[in-house]
C-alpha positions as CSV (number, residue, x, y, z in Angstrom):
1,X,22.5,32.2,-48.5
2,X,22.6,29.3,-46.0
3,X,25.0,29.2,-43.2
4,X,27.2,26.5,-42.4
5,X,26.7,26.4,-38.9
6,X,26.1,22.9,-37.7
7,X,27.7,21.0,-40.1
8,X,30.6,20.1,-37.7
9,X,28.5,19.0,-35.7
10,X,26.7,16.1,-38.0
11,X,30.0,15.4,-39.4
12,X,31.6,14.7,-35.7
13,X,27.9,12.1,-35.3
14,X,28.8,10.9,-38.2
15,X,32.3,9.8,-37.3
16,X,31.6,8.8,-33.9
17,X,28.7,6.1,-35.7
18,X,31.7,4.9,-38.2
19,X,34.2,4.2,-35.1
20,X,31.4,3.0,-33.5
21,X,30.1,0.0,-36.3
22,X,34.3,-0.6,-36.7
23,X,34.7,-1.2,-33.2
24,X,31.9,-3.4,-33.2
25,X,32.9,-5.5,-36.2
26,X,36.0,-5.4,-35.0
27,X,35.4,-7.2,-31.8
28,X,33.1,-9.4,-33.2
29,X,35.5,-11.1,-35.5
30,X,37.9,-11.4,-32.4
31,X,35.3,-13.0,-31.1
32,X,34.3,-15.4,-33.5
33,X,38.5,-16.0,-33.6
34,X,38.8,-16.7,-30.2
35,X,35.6,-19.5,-29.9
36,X,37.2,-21.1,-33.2
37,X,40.4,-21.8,-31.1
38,X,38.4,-22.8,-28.3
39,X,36.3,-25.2,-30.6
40,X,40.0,-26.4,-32.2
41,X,41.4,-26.9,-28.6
42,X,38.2,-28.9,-27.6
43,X,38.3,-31.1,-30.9
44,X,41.8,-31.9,-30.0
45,X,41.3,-32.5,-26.5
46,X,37.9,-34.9,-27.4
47,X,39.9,-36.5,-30.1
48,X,42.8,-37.7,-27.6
49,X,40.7,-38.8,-25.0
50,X,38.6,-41.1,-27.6
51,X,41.1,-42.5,-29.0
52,X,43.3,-43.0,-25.5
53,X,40.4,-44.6,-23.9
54,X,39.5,-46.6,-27.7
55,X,44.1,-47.8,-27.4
56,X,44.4,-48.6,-24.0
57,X,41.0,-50.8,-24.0
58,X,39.5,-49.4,-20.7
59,X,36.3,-48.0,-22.9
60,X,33.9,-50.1,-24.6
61,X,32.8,-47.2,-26.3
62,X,35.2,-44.0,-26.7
63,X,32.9,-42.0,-28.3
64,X,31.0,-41.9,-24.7
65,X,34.8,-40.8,-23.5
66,X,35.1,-38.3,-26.4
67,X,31.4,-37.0,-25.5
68,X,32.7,-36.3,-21.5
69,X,35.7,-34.7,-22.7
70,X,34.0,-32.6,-24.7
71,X,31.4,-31.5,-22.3
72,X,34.4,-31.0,-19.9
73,X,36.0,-28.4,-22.2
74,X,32.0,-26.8,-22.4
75,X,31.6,-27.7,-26.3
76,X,29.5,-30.3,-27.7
77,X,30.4,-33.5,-29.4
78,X,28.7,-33.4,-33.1
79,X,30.3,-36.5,-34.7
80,X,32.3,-38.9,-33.1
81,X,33.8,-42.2,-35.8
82,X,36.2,-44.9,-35.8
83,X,38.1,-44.8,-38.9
84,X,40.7,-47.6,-38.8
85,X,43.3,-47.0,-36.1
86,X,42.3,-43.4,-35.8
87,X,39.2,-41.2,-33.8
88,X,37.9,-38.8,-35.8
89,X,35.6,-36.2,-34.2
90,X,33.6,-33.2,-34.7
91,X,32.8,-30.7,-31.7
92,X,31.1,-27.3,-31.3
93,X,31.2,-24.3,-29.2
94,X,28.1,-21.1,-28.6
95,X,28.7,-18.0,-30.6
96,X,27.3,-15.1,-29.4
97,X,26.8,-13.5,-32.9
98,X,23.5,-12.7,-34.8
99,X,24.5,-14.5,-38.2
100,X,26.3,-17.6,-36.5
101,X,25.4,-19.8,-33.6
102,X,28.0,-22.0,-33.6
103,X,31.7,-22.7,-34.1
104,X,32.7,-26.5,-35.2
105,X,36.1,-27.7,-35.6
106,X,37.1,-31.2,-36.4
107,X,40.1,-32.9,-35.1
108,X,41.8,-36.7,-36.0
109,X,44.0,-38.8,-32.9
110,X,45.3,-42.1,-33.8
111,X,48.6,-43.9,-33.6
112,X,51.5,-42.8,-35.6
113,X,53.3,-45.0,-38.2
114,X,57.1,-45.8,-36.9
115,X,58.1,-46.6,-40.6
């Protein structure tokens, strides 16, 4: 007959691993949340400044403003488009996960209708 002792032992690893790999996806999802905020935050702030620079007529080109912003707010302008009276860009911000590199966001500033 085999004796039991040492099984607490491998069942205590065993926990310790499971805590361990739910702490660890745990984190990296709060992670990954916290850069798609940034990325929103920095598609917002690009956005505005575009289309601020695009109204007021001091920039020839405000998708060179939106690209500034962006880089000011350390994300990177993807798309930037003039779609009628509105700016609509696309930025990114680093991931530091193994199956995503990158977080994008997309964000729309224009003029708003008085009617």
């Amino acid at each position: 007959m085999q004796s039991d002792e040492g099984s607490g032992t491998m069942a205590c690893v065993m926990l310790i691993a499971l805590a361990a790999a739910l702490i660890a996806t745990v984190a990296s999802v709060g992670g990954a949340l916290l850069c798609r905020s940034r990325a929103r935050s920095a598609a917002d702030a690009t956005a505005l400044s575009a289309a601020s620079a695009y109204w007021s007529g001091g920039a020839s080109d405000p998708c060179a403003v939106g690209r500034r912003a962006a880089a000011e707010n350390d994300a990177q302008l993807e798309s930037c488009a003039v779609e009628g009276d509105d700016i609509v860009v696309t930025v990114s911000v680093p991931l530091c996960l193994p199956f995503m590199s990158r977080v994008s966001q997309r964000s729309r500033a224009g003029p708003i209708s008085c009617e």
